[in-house]
Residue frames relative to the residue before (quaternion, step in Angstrom):
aa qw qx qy qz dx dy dz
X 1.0000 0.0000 0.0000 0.0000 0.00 0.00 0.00
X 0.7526 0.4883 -0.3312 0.2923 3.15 1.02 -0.49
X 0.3211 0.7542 -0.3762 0.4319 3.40 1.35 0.07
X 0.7120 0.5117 -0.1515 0.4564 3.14 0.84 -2.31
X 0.6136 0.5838 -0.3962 0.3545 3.58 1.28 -0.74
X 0.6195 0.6546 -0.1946 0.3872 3.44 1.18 -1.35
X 0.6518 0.4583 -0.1814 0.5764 3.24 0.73 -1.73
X 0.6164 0.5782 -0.3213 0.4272 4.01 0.42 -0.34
X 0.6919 0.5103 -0.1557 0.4864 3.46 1.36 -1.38
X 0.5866 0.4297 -0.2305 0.6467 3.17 1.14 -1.34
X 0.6912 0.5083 -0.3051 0.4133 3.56 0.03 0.61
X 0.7295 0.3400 -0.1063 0.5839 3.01 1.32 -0.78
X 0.6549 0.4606 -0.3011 0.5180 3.51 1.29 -0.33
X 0.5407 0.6716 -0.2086 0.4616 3.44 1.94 0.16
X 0.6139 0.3857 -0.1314 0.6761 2.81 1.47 -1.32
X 0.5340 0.6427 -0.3592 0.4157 3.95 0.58 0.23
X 0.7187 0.3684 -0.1511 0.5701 2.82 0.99 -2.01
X 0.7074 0.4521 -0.4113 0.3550 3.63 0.53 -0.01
X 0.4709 0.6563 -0.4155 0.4182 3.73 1.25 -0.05
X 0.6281 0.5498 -0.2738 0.4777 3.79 0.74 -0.31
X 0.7563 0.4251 -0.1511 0.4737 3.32 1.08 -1.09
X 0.4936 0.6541 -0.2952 0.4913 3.26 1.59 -0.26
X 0.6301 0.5181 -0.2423 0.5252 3.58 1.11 -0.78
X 0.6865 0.5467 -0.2744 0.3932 3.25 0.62 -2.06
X 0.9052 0.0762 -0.1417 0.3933 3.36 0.29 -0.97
X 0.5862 0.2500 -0.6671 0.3857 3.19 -0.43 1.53
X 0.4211 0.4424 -0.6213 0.4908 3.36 0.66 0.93
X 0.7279 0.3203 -0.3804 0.4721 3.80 0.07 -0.21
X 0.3984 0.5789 -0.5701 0.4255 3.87 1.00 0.27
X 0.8037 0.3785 -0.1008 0.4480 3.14 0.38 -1.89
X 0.6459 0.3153 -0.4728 0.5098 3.80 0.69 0.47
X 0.4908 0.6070 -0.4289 0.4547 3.42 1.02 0.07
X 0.7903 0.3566 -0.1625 0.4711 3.55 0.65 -1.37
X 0.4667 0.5060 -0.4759 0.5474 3.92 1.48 0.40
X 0.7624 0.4412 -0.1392 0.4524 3.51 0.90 -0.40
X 0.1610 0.8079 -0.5327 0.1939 3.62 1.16 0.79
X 0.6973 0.3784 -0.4338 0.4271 3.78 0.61 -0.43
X 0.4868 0.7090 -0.4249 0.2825 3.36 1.12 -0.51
X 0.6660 -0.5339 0.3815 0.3547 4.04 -1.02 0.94
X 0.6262 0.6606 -0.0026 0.4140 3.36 1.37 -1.98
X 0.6435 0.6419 -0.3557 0.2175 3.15 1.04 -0.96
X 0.8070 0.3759 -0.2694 0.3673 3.56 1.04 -0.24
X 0.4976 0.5586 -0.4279 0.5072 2.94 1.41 0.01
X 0.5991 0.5119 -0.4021 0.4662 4.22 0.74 -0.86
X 0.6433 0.4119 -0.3861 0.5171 3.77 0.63 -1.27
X 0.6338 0.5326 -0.4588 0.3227 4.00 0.31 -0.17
X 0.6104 0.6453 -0.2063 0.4105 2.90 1.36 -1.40
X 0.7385 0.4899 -0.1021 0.4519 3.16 0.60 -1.43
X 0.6362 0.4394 -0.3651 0.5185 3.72 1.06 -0.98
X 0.5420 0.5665 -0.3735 0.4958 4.26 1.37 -0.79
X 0.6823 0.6248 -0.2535 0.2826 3.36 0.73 -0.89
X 0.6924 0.5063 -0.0963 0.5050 3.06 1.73 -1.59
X 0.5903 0.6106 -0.2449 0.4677 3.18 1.64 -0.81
X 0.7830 0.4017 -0.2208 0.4205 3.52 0.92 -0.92
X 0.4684 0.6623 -0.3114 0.4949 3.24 1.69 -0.09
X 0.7308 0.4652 -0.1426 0.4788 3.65 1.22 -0.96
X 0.6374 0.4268 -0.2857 0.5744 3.32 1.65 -0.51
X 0.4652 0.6039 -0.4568 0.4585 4.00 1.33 -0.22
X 0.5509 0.6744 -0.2555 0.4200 3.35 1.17 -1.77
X 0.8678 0.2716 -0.1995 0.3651 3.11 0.04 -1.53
X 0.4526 0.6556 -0.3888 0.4628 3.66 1.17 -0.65
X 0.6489 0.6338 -0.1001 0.4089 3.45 0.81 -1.68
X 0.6742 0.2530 -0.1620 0.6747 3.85 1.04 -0.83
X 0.7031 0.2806 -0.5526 0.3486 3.49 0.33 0.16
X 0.5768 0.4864 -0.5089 0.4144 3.67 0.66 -0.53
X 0.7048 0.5405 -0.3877 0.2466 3.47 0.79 -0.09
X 0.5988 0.5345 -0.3228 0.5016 2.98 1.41 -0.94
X 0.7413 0.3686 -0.3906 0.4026 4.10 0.59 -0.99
X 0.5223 0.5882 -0.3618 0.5003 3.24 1.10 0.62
X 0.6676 0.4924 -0.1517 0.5374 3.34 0.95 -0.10
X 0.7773 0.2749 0.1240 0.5522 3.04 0.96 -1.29
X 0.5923 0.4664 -0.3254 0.5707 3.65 0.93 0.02
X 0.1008 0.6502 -0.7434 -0.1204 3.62 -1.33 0.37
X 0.1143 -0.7073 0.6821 -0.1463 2.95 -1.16 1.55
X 0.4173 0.5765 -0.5857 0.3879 3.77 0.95 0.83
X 0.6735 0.4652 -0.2748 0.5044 3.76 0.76 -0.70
Protein backbone atom coordinates (compact mmCIF):
# COMPACT_ATOMS: atom_id res chain seq x y z
CA UNK A 1 0.00 0.00 0.00
CA UNK A 2 2.62 2.02 0.49
CA UNK A 3 3.86 2.42 -2.93
CA UNK A 4 0.07 3.09 -3.95
CA UNK A 5 0.46 5.88 -1.30
CA UNK A 6 3.42 7.57 -3.17
CA UNK A 7 2.31 7.04 -6.71
CA UNK A 8 -1.12 8.81 -5.48
CA UNK A 9 0.94 11.91 -4.11
CA UNK A 10 3.07 12.20 -7.03
CA UNK A 11 -0.08 12.61 -8.75
CA UNK A 12 -1.67 14.92 -6.87
CA UNK A 13 1.22 17.26 -6.43
CA UNK A 14 1.09 17.09 -10.38
CA UNK A 15 -2.24 17.81 -10.82
CA UNK A 16 -1.63 20.91 -8.37
CA UNK A 17 1.38 22.05 -9.99
CA UNK A 18 -0.58 22.20 -13.09
CA UNK A 19 -3.58 24.39 -11.76
CA UNK A 20 -1.47 27.65 -11.77
CA UNK A 21 -0.26 27.18 -15.19
CA UNK A 22 -3.63 26.71 -16.47
CA UNK A 23 -4.49 30.35 -15.61
CA UNK A 24 -0.96 31.83 -16.32
CA UNK A 25 -1.08 30.91 -19.71
CA UNK A 26 -4.02 31.99 -21.40
CA UNK A 27 -3.67 35.06 -19.66
CA UNK A 28 -0.44 35.71 -21.56
CA UNK A 29 -2.32 34.51 -24.90
CA UNK A 30 -4.78 37.22 -24.43
CA UNK A 31 -2.19 39.92 -23.37
CA UNK A 32 -0.25 38.82 -26.15
CA UNK A 33 -3.12 39.15 -28.71
CA UNK A 34 -4.04 42.94 -27.15
CA UNK A 35 -0.62 43.58 -28.24
CA UNK A 36 -0.35 42.59 -31.99
CA UNK A 37 1.61 45.77 -32.92
CA UNK A 38 3.85 45.06 -30.23
CA UNK A 39 7.68 43.73 -31.57
CA UNK A 40 7.14 40.75 -28.75
CA UNK A 41 4.05 39.73 -29.89
CA UNK A 42 5.12 36.43 -31.22
CA UNK A 43 7.45 35.37 -29.19
CA UNK A 44 4.85 36.00 -25.74
CA UNK A 45 1.89 34.18 -27.76
CA UNK A 46 4.62 31.26 -28.02
CA UNK A 47 5.44 31.49 -24.63
CA UNK A 48 2.16 31.51 -23.35
CA UNK A 49 0.64 28.87 -25.93
CA UNK A 50 4.10 26.45 -24.25
CA UNK A 51 2.87 27.45 -21.07
CA UNK A 52 -0.77 26.25 -21.56
CA UNK A 53 0.51 23.21 -23.17
CA UNK A 54 2.68 22.12 -20.31
CA UNK A 55 0.06 22.75 -17.85
CA UNK A 56 -2.27 20.13 -19.71
CA UNK A 57 0.45 17.57 -20.03
CA UNK A 58 1.23 18.05 -15.91
CA UNK A 59 -2.70 17.51 -15.74
CA UNK A 60 -2.67 14.63 -17.67
CA UNK A 61 0.54 12.92 -16.27
CA UNK A 62 -1.08 13.92 -12.84
CA UNK A 63 -4.53 11.83 -13.40
CA UNK A 64 -2.77 9.04 -14.58
CA UNK A 65 -0.47 8.48 -11.65
CA UNK A 66 -3.62 8.89 -10.05
CA UNK A 67 -5.83 6.70 -11.48
CA UNK A 68 -2.96 3.55 -11.54
CA UNK A 69 -2.91 4.34 -8.15
CA UNK A 70 -6.27 3.86 -7.41
CA UNK A 71 -6.98 1.31 -9.60
CA UNK A 72 -3.91 -0.84 -9.93
CA UNK A 73 -2.98 -3.58 -7.36
CA UNK A 74 0.52 -4.00 -7.47
CA UNK A 75 0.87 -5.76 -3.92
CA UNK A 76 0.39 -9.24 -5.61
Amino acid sequence: MSTNKNLLYKGVKYSIGSFPLMFIGPVIIHSSFKNQGHPFFIPILLLGIAIAGFSAYLLFKGVTKITSALFNDSEN
